[in-house]
py3Dmol code that shows the C-alpha trace and the ligand (Angstrom):
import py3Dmol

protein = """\
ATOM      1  CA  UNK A   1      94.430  82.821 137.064  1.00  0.00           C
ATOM      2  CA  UNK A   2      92.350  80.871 134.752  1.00  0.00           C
ATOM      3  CA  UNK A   3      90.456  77.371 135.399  1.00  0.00           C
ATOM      4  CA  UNK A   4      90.712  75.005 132.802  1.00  0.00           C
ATOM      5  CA  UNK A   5      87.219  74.977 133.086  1.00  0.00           C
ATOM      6  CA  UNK A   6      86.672  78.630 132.861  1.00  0.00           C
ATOM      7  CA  UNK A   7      88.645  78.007 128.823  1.00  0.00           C
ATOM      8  CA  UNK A   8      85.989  76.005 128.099  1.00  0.00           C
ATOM      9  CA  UNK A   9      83.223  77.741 129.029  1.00  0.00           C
ATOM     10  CA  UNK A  10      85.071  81.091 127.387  1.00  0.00           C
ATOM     11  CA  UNK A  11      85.270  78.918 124.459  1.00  0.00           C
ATOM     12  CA  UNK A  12      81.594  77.940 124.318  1.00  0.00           C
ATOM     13  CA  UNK A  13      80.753  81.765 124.590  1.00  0.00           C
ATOM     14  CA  UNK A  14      83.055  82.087 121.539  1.00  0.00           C
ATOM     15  CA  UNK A  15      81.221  80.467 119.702  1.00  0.00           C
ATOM     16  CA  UNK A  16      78.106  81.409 120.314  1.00  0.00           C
ATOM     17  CA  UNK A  17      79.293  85.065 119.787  1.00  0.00           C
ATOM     18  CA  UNK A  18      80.743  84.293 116.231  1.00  0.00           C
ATOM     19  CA  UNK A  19      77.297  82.074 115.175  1.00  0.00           C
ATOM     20  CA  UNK A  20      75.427  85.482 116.276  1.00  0.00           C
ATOM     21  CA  UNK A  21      77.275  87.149 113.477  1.00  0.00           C
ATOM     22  CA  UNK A  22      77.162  84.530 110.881  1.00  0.00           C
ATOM     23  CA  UNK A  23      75.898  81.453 111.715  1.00  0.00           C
ATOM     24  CA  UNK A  24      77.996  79.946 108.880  1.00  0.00           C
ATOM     25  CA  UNK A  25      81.147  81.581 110.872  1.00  0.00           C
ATOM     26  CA  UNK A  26      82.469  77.644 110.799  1.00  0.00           C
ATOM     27  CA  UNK A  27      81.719  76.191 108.391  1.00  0.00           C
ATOM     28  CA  UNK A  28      83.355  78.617 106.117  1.00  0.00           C
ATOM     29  CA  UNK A  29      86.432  78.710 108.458  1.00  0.00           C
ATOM     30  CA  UNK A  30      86.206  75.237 107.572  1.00  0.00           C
ATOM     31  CA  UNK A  31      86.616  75.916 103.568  1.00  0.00           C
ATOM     32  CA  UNK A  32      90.293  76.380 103.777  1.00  0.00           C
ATOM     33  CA  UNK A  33      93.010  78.938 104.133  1.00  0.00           C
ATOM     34  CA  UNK A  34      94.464  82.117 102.112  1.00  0.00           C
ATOM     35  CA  UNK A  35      96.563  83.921 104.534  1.00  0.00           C
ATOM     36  CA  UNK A  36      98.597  86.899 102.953  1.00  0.00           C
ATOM     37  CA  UNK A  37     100.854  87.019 106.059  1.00  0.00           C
ATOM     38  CA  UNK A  38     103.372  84.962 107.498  1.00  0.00           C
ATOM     39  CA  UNK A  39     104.031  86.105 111.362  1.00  0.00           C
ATOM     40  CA  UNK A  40     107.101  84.583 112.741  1.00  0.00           C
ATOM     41  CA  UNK A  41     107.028  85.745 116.819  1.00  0.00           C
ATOM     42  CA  UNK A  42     108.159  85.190 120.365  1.00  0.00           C
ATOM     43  CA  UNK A  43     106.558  82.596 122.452  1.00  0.00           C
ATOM     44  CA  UNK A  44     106.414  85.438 125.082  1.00  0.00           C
ATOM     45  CA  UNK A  45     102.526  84.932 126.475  1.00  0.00           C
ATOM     46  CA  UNK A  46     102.397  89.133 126.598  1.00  0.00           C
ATOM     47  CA  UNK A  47     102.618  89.218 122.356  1.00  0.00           C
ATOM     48  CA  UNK A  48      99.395  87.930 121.719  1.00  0.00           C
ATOM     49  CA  UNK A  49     100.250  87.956 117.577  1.00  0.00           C
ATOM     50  CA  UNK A  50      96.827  88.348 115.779  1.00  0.00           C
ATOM     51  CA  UNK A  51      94.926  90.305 119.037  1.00  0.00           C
ATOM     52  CA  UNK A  52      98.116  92.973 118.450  1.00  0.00           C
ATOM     53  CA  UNK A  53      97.610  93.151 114.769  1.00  0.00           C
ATOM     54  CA  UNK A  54      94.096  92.995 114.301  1.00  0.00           C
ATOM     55  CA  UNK A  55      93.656  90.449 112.024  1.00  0.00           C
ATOM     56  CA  UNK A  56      90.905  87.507 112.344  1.00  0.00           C
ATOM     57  CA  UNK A  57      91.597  83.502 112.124  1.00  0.00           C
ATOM     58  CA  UNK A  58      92.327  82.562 108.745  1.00  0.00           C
ATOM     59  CA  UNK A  59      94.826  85.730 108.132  1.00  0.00           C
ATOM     60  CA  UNK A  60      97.877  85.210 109.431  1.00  0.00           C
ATOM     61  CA  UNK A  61      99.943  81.959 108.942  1.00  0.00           C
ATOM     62  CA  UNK A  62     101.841  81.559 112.694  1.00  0.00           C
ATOM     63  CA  UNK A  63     104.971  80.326 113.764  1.00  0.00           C
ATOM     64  CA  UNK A  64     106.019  81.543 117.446  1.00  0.00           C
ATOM     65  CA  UNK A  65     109.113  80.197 119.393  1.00  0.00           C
ATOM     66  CA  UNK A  66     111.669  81.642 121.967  1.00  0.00           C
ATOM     67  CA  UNK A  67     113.172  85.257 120.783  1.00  0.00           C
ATOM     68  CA  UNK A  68     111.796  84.944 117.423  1.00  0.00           C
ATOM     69  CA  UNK A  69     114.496  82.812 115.570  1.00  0.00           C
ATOM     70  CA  UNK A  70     114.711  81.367 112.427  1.00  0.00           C
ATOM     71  CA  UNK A  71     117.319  78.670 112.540  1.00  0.00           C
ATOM     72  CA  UNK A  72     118.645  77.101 109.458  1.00  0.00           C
ATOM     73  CA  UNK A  73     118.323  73.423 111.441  1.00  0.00           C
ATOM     74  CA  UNK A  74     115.030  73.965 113.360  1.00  0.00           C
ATOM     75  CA  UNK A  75     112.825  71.963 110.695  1.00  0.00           C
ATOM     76  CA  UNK A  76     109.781  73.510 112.532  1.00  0.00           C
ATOM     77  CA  UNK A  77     110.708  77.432 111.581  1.00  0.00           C
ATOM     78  CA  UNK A  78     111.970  76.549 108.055  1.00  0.00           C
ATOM     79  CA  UNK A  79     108.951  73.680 107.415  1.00  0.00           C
ATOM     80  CA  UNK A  80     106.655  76.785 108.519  1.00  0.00           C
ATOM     81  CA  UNK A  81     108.113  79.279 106.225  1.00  0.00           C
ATOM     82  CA  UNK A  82     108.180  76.114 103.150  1.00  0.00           C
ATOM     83  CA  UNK A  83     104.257  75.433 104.134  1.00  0.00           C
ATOM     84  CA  UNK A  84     103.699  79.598 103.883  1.00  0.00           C
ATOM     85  CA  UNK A  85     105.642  80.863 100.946  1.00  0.00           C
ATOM     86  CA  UNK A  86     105.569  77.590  98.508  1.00  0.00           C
ATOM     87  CA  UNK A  87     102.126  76.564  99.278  1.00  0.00           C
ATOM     88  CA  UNK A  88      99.889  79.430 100.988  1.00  0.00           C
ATOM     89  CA  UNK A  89     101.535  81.725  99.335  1.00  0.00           C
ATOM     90  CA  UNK A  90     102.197  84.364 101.198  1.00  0.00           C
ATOM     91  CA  UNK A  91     102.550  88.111 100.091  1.00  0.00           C
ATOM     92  CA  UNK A  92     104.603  89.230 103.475  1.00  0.00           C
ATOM     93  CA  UNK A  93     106.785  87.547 105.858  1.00  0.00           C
ATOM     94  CA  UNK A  94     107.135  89.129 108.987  1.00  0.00           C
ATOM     95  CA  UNK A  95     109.986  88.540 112.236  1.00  0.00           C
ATOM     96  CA  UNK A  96     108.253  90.174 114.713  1.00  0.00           C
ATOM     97  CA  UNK A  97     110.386  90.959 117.949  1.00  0.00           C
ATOM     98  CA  UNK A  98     109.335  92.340 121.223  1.00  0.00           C
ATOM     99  CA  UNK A  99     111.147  94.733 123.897  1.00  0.00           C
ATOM    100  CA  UNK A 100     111.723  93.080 127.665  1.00  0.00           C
ATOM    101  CA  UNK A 101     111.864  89.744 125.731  1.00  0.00           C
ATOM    102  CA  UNK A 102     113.008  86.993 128.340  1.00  0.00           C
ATOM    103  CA  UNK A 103     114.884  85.076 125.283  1.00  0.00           C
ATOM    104  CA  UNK A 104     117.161  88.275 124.533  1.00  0.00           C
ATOM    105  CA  UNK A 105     117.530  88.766 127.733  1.00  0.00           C
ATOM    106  CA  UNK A 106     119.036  85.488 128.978  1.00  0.00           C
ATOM    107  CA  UNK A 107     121.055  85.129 126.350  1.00  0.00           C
ATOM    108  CA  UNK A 108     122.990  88.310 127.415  1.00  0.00           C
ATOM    109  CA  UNK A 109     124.294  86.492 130.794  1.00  0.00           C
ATOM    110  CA  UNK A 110     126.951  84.644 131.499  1.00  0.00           C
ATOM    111  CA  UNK A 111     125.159  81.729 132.872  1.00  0.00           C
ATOM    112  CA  UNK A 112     125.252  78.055 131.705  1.00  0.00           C
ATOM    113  CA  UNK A 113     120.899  77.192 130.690  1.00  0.00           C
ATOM    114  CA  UNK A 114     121.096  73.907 130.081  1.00  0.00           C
ATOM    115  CA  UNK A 115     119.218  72.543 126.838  1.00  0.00           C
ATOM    116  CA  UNK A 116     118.797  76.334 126.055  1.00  0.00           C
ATOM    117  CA  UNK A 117     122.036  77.041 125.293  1.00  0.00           C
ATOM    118  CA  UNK A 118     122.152  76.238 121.828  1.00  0.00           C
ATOM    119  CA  UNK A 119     119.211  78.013 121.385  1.00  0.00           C
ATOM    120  CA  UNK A 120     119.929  81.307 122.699  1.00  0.00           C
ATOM    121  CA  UNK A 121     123.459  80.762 120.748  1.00  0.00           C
ATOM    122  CA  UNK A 122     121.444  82.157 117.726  1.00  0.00           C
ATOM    123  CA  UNK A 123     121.599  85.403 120.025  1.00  0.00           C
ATOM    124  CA  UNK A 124     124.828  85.488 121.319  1.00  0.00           C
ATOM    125  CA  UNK A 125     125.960  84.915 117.450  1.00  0.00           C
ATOM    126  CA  UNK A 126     123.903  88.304 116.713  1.00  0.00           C
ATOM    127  CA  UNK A 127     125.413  89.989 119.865  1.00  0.00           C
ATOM    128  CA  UNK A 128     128.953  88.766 118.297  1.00  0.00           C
ATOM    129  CA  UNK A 129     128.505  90.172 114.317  1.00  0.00           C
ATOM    130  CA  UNK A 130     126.989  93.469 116.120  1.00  0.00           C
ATOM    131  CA  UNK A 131     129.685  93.539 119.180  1.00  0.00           C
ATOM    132  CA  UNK A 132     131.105  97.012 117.478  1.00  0.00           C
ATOM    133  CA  UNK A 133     127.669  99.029 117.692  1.00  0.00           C
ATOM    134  CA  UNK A 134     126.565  97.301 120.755  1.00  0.00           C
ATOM    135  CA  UNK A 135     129.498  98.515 122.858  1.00  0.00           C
ATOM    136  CA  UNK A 136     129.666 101.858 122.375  1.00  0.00           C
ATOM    137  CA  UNK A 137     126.036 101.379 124.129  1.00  0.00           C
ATOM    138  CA  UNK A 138     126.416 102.908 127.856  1.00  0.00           C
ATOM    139  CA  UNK A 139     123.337 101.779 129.758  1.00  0.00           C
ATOM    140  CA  UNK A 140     122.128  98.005 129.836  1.00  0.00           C
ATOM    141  CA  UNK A 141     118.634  98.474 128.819  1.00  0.00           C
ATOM    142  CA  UNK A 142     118.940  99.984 125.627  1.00  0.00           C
ATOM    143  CA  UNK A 143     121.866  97.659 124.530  1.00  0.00           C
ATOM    144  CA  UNK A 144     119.313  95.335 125.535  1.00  0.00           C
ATOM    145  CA  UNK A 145     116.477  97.333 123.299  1.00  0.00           C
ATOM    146  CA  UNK A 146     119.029  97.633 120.456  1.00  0.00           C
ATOM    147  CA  UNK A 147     119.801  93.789 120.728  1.00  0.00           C
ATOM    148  CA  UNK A 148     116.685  92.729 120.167  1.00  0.00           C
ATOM    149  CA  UNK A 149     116.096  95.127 117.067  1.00  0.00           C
ATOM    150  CA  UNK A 150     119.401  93.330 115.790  1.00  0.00           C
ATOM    151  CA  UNK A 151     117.842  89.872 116.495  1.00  0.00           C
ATOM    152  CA  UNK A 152     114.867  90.857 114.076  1.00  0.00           C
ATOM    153  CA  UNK A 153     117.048  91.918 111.474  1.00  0.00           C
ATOM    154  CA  UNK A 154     119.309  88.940 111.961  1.00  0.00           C
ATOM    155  CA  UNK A 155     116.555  86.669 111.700  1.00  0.00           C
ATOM    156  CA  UNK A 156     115.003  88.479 108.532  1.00  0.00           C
ATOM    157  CA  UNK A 157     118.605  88.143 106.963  1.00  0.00           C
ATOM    158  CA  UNK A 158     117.928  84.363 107.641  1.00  0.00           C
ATOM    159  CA  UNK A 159     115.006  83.823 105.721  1.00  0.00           C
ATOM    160  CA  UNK A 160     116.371  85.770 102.790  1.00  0.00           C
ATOM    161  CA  UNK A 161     119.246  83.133 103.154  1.00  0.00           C
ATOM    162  CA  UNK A 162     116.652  80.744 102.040  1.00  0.00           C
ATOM    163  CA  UNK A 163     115.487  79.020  98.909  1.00  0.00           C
ATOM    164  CA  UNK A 164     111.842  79.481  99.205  1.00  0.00           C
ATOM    165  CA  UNK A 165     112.109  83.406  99.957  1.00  0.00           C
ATOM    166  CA  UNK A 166     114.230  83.967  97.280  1.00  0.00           C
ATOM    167  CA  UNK A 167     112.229  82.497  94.693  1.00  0.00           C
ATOM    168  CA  UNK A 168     108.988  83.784  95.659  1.00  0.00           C
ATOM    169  CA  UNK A 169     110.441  87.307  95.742  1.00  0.00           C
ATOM    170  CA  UNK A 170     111.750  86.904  92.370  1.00  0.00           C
ATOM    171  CA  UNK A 171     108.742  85.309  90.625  1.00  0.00           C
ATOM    172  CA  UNK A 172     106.160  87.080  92.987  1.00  0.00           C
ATOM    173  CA  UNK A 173     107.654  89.845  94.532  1.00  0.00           C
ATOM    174  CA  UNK A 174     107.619  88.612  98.451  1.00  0.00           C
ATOM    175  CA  UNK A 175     108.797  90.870 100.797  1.00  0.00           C
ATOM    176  CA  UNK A 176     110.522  90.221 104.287  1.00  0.00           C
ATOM    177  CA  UNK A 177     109.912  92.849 107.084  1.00  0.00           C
ATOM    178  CA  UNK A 178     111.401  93.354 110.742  1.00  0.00           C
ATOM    179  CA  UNK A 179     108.960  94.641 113.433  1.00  0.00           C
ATOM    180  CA  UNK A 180     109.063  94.818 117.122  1.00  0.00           C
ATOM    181  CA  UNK A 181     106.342  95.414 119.645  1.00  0.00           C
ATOM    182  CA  UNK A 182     106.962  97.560 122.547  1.00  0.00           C
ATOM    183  CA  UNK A 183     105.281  96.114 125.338  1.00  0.00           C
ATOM    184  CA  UNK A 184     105.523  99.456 127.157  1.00  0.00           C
ATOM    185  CA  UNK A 185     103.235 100.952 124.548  1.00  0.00           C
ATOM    186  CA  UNK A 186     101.218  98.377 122.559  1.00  0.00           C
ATOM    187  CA  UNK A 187     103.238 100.156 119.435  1.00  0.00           C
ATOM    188  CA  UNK A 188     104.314  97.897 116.341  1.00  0.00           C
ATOM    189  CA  UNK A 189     107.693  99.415 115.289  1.00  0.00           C
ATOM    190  CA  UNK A 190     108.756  98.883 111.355  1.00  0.00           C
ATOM    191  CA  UNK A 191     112.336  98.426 111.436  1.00  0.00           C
ATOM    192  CA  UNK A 192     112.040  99.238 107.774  1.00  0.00           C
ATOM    193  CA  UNK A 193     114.514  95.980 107.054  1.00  0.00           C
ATOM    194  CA  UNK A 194     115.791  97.071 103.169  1.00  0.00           C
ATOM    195  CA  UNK A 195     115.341  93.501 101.519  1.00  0.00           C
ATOM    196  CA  UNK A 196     116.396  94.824  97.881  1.00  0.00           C
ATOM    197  CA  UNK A 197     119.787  96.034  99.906  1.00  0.00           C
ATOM    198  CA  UNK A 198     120.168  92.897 102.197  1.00  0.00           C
ATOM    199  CA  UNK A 199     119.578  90.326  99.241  1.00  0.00           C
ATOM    200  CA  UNK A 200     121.987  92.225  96.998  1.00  0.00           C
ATOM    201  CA  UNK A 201     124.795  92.036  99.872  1.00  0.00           C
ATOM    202  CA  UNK A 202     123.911  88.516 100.538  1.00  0.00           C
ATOM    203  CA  UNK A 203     123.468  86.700  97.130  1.00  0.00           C
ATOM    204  CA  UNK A 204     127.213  86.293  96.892  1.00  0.00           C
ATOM    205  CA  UNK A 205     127.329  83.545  99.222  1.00  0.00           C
ATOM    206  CA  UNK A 206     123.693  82.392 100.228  1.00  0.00           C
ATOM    207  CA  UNK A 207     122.118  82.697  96.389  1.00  0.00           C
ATOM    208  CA  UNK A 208     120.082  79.518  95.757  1.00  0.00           C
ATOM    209  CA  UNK A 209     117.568  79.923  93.744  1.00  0.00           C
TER     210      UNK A 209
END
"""
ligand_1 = """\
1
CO
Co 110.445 87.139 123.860
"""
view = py3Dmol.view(width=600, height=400)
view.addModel(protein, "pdb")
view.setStyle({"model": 0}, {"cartoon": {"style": "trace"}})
view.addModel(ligand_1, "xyz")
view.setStyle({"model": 1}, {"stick": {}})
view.zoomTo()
view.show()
């Protein structure tokens, strides 16, 4: 367990680490932003997003909330994904989901969660369109596994569903991808989400731009 104070002293090493490298580390952070990715993850504190990818501050755009969703009426997720693919730019969205993930995981009893409950709905809406596959699933943990490969996909599906997406991967190419992280492992899975396939199937109903 970490002291607040021990953050701030980490932090003060930090910096003095990065100003050994390039002591105008900063001040170019400072300059503005470019990121090619936008990383849409759990809140879970085990999926650290840019530590697991690699990446350095200024690469990823970041939008983390319980079990990864991307709700049509949470105007944080779709102001995020506005902000990234209108105005940043974005080459790549990505939903990035994560094995053992609390938010899946709750939403797969029968138990009443309070303010959560519209939350994990999102979940128990994916459990519903995927009820078929998911039953013919004997043991608990990999329906479990498999549900929260069909929440990524789910949640990819939603941001094709919207306006932003749709033009930027007509006028620039954008593409969405599924991943999850298996905490058992470290891995980052591609669920190799077919966007040409999913917008073509979808268009009928959700086209907007
Ligand atoms: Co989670």
């Amino acid at each position: 367990m970490k002291s607040i104070d021990q953050i701030f002293e980490n932090n003060q090493k930090w910096i003095a680490e990065k100003l050994a490298i390039d002591e105008n580390y900063f001040e170019n952070l400072a300059t503005g932003q470019s990121p090619e990715f936008l990383y849409i993850g759990c809140s879970d504190s085990r999926v650290t997003a840019e530590d697991l990818m690699g990446v350095k501050p200024g690469e990823v755009f970041i939008h983390r909330n319980i079990a990864n969703l991307v709700n049509n009426v949470d105007l944080s997720v779709m102001s995020v994904i506005n902000y990234a693919v209108r105005h940043l730019k974005v080459k790549h969205v990505v939903v990035c989901g994560h094995y053992n993930c609390g938010g899946v995981k709750a939403a797969m009893q029968p138990v009443d969660m309070g303010i959560l409950n519209p939350w994990l709905r999102n979940i128990r809406d994916v459990y519903r369109i995927h009820k078929d596959e998911l039953n013919t699933i004997e043991l608990e943990e990999d329906r479990y596994n498999r549900l929260v490969e069909l929440n990524v996909q789910e949640q990819c599906i939603n941001l094709i569903k919207t306006a932003a997406v749709q033009e930027a991967h007509k006028e620039r190419g954008l593409i969405v991808h599924g991943w999850v992280f298996d905490i058992h492992t470290g891995k980052l899975i591609d669920l190799k989400i077919d966007f040409p396939k999913i917008l073509s199937s979808i268009m009928e109903i959700y086209k907007l731009y």
